[in-house]
C-alpha positions in Angstrom: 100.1 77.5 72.1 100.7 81.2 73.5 101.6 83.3 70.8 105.0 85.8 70.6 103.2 89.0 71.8 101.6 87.3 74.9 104.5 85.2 75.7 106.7 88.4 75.3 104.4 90.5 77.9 103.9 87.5 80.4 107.7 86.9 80.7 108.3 90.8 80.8 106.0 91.2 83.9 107.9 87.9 85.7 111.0 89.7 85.3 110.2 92.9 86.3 109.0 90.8 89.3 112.5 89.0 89.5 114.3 92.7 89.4 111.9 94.5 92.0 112.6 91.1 94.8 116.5 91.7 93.9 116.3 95.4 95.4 114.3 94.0 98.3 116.7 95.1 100.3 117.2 98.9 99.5 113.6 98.8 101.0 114.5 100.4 105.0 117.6 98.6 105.5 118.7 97.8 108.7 122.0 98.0 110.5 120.9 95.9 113.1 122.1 92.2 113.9 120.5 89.6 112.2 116.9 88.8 114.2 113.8 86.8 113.4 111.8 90.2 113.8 114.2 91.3 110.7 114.2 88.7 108.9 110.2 88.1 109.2 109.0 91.3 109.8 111.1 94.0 108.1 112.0 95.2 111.5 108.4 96.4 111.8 109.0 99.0 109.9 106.5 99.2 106.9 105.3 102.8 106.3 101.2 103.0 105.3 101.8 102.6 101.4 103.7 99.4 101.9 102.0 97.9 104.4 99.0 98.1 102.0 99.9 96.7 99.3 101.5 93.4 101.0 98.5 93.1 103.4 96.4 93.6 100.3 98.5 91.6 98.5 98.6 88.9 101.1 94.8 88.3 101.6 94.2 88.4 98.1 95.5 85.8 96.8 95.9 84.3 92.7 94.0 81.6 93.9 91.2 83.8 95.2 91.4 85.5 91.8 90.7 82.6 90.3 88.5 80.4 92.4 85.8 83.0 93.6 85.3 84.0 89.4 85.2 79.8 89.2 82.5 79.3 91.5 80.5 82.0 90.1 80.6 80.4 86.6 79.9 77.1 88.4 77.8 78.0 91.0 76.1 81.9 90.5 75.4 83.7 93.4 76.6 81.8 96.5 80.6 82.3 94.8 79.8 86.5 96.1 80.1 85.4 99.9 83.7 86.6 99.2 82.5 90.2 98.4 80.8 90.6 102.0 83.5 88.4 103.5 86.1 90.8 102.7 84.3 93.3 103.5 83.9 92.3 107.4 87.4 91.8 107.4 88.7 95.7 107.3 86.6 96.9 110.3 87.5 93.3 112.1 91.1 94.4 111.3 91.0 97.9 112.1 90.4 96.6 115.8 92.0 93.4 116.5 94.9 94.0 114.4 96.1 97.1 115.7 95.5 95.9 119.7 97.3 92.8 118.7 100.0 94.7 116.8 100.6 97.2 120.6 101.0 93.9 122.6 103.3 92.1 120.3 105.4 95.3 119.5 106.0 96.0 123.4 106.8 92.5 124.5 109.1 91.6 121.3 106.3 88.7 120.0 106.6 87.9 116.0 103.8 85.0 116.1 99.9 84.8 117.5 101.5 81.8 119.6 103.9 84.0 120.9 100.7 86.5 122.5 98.8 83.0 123.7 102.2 81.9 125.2 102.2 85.6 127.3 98.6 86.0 127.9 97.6 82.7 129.5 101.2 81.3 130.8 100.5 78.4 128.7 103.2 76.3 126.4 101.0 73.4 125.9 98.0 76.1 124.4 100.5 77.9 122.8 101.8 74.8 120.9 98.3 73.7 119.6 97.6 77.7 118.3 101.1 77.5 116.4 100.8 73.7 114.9 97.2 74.9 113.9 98.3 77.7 111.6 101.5 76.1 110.1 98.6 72.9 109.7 96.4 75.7 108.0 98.9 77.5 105.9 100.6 74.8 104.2 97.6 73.7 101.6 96.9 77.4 101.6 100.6 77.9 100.1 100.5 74.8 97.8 97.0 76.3 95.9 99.0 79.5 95.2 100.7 76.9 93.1 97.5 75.2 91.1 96.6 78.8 90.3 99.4 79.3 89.1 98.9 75.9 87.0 95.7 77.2 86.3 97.1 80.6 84.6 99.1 78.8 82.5 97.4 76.4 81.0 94.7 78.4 79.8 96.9 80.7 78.4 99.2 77.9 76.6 102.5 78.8 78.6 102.3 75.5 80.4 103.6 72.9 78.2 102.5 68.7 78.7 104.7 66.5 80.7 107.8 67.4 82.4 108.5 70.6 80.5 105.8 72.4 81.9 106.5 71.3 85.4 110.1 72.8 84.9 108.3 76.2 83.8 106.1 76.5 87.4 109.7 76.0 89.2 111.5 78.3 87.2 108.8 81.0 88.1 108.4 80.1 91.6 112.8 79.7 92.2 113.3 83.5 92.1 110.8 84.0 94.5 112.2 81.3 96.9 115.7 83.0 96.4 114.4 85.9 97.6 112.5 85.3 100.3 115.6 83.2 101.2 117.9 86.3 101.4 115.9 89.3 101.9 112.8 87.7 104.1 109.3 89.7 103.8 111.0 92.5 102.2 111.0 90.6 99.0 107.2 89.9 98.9 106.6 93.2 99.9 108.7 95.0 97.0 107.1 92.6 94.5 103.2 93.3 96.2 103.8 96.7 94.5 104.0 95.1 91.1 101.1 93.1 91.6 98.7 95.8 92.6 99.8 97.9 89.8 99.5 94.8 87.2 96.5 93.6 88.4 94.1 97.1 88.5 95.8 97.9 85.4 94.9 94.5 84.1 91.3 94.1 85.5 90.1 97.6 84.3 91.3 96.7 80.7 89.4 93.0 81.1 86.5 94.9 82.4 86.0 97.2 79.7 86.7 94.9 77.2 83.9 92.7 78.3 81.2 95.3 78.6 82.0 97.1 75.6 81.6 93.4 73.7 78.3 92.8 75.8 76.8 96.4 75.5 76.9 96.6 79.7 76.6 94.9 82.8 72.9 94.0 82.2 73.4 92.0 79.3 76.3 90.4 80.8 73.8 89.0 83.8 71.2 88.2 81.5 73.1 85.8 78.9 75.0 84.0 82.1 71.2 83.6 83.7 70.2 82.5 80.8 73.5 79.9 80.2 72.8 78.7 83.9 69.0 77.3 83.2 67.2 80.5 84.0 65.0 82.8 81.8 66.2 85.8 82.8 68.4 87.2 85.7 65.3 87.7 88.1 64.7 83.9 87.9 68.6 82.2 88.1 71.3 80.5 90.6 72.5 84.4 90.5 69.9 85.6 93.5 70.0 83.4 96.4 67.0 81.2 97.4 65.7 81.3 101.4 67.6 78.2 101.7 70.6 79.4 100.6 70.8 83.1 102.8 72.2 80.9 106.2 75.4 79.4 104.8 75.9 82.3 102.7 75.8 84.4 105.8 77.9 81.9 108.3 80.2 81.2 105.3 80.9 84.7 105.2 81.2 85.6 108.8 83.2 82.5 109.9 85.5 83.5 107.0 86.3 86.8 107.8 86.9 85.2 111.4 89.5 83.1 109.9 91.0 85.0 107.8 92.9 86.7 110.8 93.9 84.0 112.6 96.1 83.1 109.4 100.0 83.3 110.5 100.2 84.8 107.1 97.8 87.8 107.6 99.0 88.2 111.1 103.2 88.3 109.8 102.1 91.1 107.3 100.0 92.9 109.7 103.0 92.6 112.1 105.2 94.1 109.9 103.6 97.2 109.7 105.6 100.3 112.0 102.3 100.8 114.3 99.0 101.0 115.0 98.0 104.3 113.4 99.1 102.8 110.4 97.2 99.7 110.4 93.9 101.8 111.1 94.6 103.4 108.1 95.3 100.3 105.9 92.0 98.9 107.4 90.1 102.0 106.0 91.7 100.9 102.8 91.6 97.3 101.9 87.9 97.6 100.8 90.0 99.1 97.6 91.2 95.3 97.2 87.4 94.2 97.9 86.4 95.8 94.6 88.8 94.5 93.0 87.6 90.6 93.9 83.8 91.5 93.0 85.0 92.8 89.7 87.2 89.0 89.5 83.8 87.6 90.6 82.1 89.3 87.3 84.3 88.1 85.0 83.4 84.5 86.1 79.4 86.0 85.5 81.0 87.3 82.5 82.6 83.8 81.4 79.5 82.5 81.2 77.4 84.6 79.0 80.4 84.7 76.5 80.1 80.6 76.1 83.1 79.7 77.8 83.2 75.8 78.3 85.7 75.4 81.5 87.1 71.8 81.5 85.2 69.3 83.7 86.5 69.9 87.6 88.6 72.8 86.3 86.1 76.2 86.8 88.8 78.2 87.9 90.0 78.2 84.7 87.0 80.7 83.3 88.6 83.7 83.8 92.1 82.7 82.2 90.0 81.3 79.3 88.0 84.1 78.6 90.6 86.4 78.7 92.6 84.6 76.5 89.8 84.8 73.5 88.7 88.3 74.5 91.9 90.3 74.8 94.8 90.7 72.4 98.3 89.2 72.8 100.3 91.4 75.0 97.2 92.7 77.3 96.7 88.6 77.9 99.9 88.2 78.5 99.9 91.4 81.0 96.5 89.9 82.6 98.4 86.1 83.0 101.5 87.9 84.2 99.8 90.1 86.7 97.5 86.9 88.1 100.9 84.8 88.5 102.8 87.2 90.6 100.1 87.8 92.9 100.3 84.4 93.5 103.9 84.8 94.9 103.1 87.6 97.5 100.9 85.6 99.3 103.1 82.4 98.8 106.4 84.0 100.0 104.5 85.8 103.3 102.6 82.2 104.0 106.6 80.5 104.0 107.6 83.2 106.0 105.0 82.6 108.3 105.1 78.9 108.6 109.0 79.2 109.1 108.3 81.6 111.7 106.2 80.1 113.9 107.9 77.0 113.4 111.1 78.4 115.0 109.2 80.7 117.8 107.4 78.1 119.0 108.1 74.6 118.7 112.2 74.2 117.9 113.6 77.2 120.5 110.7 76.0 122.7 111.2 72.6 122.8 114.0 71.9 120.7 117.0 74.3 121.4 115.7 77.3 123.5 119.4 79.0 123.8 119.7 79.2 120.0 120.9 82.8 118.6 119.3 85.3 116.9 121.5 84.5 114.0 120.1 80.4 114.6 116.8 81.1 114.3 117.5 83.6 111.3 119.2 80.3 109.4 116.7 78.0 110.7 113.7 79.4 109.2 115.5 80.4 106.1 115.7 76.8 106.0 112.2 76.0 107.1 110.7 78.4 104.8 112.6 77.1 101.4 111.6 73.9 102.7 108.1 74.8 103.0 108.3 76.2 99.3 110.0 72.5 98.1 106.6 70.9 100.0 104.1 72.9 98.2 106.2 72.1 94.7 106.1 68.4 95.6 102.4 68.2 96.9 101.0 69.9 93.7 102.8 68.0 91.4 102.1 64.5 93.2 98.8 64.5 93.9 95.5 65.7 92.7 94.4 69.6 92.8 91.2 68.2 94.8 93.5 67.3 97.0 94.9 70.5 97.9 91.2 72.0 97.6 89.9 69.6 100.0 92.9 70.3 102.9 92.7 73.8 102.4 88.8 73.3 103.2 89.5 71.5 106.4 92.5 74.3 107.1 90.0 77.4 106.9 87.7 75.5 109.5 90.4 74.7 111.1 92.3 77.9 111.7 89.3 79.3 113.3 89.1 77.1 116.2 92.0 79.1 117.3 89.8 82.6 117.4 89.1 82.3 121.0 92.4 82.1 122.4 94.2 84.9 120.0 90.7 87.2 120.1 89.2 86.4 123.0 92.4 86.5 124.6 92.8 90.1 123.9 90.2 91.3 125.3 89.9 89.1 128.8 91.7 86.6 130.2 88.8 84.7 131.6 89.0 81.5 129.9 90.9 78.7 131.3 94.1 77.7 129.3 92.9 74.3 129.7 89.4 75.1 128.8 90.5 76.8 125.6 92.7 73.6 125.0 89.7 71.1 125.3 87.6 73.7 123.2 89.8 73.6 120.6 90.5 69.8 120.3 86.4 69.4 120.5 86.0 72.0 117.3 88.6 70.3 115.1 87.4 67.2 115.9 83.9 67.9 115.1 84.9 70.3 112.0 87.0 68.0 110.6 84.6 65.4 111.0 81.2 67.8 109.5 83.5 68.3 106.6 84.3 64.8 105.6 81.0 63.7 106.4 79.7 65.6 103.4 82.4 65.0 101.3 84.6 67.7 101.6 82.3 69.9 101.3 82.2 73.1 104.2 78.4 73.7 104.1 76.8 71.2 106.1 73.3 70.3 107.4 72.4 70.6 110.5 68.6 69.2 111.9 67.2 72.5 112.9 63.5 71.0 113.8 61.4 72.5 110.4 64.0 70.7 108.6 67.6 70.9 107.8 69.5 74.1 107.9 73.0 74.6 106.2 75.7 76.6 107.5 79.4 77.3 107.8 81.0 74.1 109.1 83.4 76.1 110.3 81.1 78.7 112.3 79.3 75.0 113.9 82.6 73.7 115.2 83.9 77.0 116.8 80.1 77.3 118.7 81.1 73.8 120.3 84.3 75.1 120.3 83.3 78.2 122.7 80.5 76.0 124.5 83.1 73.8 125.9 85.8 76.7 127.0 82.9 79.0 128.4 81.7 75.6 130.4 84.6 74.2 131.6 86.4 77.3 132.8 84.2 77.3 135.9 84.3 74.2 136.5 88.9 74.0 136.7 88.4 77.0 138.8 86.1 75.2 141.3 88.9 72.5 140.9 91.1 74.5 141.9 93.0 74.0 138.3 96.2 76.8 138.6 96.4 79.2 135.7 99.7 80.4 134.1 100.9 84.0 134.5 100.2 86.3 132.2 103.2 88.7 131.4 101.0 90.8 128.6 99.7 93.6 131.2 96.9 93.8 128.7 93.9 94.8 131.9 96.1 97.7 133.5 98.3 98.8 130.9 97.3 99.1 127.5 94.3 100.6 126.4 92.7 100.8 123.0 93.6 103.5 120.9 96.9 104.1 122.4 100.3 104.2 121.4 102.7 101.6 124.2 105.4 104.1 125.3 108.1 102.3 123.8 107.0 104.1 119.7 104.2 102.3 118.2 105.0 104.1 114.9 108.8 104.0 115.4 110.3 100.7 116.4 
């Protein structure tokens, strides 16, 4: 059981969490009519400060905080693909982001479906890009949810049976208020408290476990030594030969993916222009740190003796906080890991709800609904979303989840070429693209299963097998079949839809659209 002081802290820092999402909306409020764009994007008008800490506090989620320090107390070395990963990201953002951020800002689009819709005149294209990011997001959302399980239960604030199920609910119900009312303003109030909470909270962890182990060196040596080696130079903490290709796919096909996510793309959107997502590009790699010092602690975790329940690694961290650190500062640390879960959580909802009513109910199901419609029907989609996540975690098993949101990282990045691509040249066939993309989920989907959920996978290289990135394997087949059969429709004669973006003549990289890119 959690003791008073811990319990005290931990509750303190969901509160202040509750308060901050109640003021949502002091944060730029609008006179305007209710709108989708308000509603899911703050009216685009989130100034540098703010639009880093949601974006930050989007892409780095509790789970990550959790599950990369897990499988480096499992695993060792391969768990620090995240550091690199991350890393790729920024200048990856710095580029697409802001192009895509011009085109969506002039022509009024809130989702990446709404730019493939434009670019290449295509519904049926379109359609597959949305269905494949709310297919994505949704597991993505629900483990938010087992880290938030995970917290808990090391720290002994989740009770057995039904009791501690209410407890996850309760926590969760004032974010799904929020987000209800106020829309992304309320996860990107509360992203403020989580980036305070958790550098706060990860420097005091940090010193705490180098002052116990004398420094960083003996913290490497003793979790070498814990994971079969004799000393660091000769343990799963430096990669073998074998190991460098999936490291390095696993790293590049994830930072690919990570900005295909509706998610990432709603918070990005949100931001009041380009210049400003430049400079929250240059500083994300502040966040980055913060996840290699997460991935330490797991390093950490092991030298200090921590015994992680069978299946359960993630729970190192939690576990070793709880016996290094005194009451309230574990109680700060649990308090801090839990609300970053419910940034990311509130902006994935968001998202899903979003692209839900963009493009698949006004497209198909009632294209003259009103502003104030699509407002309530994605308020409803989104709490909806929230319910699903609560459900899915509580009836069925955590390898579940784990597993889907395996298959949804490959699968989000079979939609690169048609968002990326796209912005750059409109070359590709619509239909290509669409026969590329059912080819790479099929055979992503299918690589993954085939080694038992696992996303590294084998492939017969000739001097033996080599492992990558299922991921990066699918979207190769993936481009190989839209690069091939774009000249082939066009010797067909296959028509093309219009494309109403005037990316070629109009807009150019680096500059602002006329309309304000910093002003909406």
């Amino acid at each position: 059981m959690a003791d008073a002081a811990m319990t005290t802290t931990f509750l303190a820092v969901i509160g202040g969490a509750s308060l901050l999402a109640v003021t949502a909306r002091r944060l730029r409020p609008s006179d305007r009519l209710p709108s989708l764009e308000g509603w899911a994007l703050a009216d685009r008008s989130l100034t540098t400060g703010w639009t880093w800490l949601l974006l930050g506090g989007t892409v780095y989620t509790a789970y990550t905080f959790t599950a990369v320090p897990g499988l480096a107390y499992g695993n060792g070395a391969p768990a620090f693909f995240a550091v690199p990963y991350t890393v790729i990201v920024c200048p990856l953002a710095f580029v697409l982001l802001s192009r895509l951020w011009s085109v969506a800002r002039r022509h009024g689009y809130i989702t990446a479906a709404d730019f493939v819709r434009g670019r290449y005149g295509s519904p049926p294209l379109a359609l597959v890009v949305a269905l494949t990011g709310i297919l994505a997001t949704m597991p993505y959302l629900a483990l938010q949810l087992l880290g938030i399980r995970a917290v808990l239960t090391a720290g002994g604030l989740y009770p057995h049976g039904a009791t501690g199920d209410l407890v996850m609910v309760a926590v969760f119900a004032g974010l799904a208020v929020a987000t209800y009312r106020h829309g992304l303003r309320a996860p990107a109030v509360i992203s403020a408290l989580k980036a305070v909470a958790v550098f706060v909270s990860l420097t005091a962890v940090c010193w705490l476990v180098l002052r116990r182990f004398g420094g960083p060196g003996a913290v490497f040596d003793g979790a070498a030594r814990a994971l079969g080696g004799t000393d660091t130079a000769h343990s799963p903490l430096l990669l073998t030969p074998g190991q460098q290709p999936a490291y390095a796919t696993l790293a590049l096909g994830s930072a690919l993916a990570l900005l295909m996510y509706p998610h990432v793309l709603t918070a990005g959107f949100a931001a009041d222009g380009t210049r400003t997502l430049r400079k929250v590009s240059a500083g994300l790699p502040a966040w980055t740190a913060l996840l290699a010092l997460f991935g330490f602690l797991g390093i950490a975790a092991l030298a200090a003796g921590v015994r992680a329940p069978e299946g359960g690694a993630e729970a190192a961290v939690p576990m070793l906080v709880d016996r290094l650190m005194p009451g309230p500062l574990a109680g700060l640390v649990f308090g801090s890991i839990v609300v970053g879960a419910l940034v990311p959580a509130a902006v994935m909802s968001i998202a899903a709800a979003t692209s839900f009513v963009r493009n698949v109910y006004v497209e198909y199901v009632h294209p003259t609904a009103t502003p104030k419609r699509q407002v309530r029907v994605a308020k409803a989609v989104s709490l909806t979303a929230k319910l699903g996540a609560v459900a899915f975690v509580f009836g069925l098993r955590d390898q579940d989840a784990i597993n889907l949101q395996l298959l949804g990282g490959v699968w989000i990045l079979q939609i690169f070429p048609a968002v990326a691509v796209g912005l750059y040249s409109r070359w590709l066939h619509p239909r290509a693209l669409l026969a590329g993309w059912a080819v790479g989920m099929a055979a992503g989907t299918y690589l993954v299963v085939r080694e038992g959920f696992s996303s590294i996978v084998p492939l017969d290289a000739g001097a033996g097998p080599l492992e990558i990135y299922a991921g990066v394997a699918a979207l190769l087949l993936n481009l190989t079949v839209a690069v091939a059969g774009t000249p082939v429709l066009a010797r067909l004669g296959v028509p093309r839809g219009a494309d109403a973006t005037d990316l070629p003549s109009r807009l150019m990289v680096g500059r602002r659209p006329q309309t304000g890119a910093n002003h909406p």
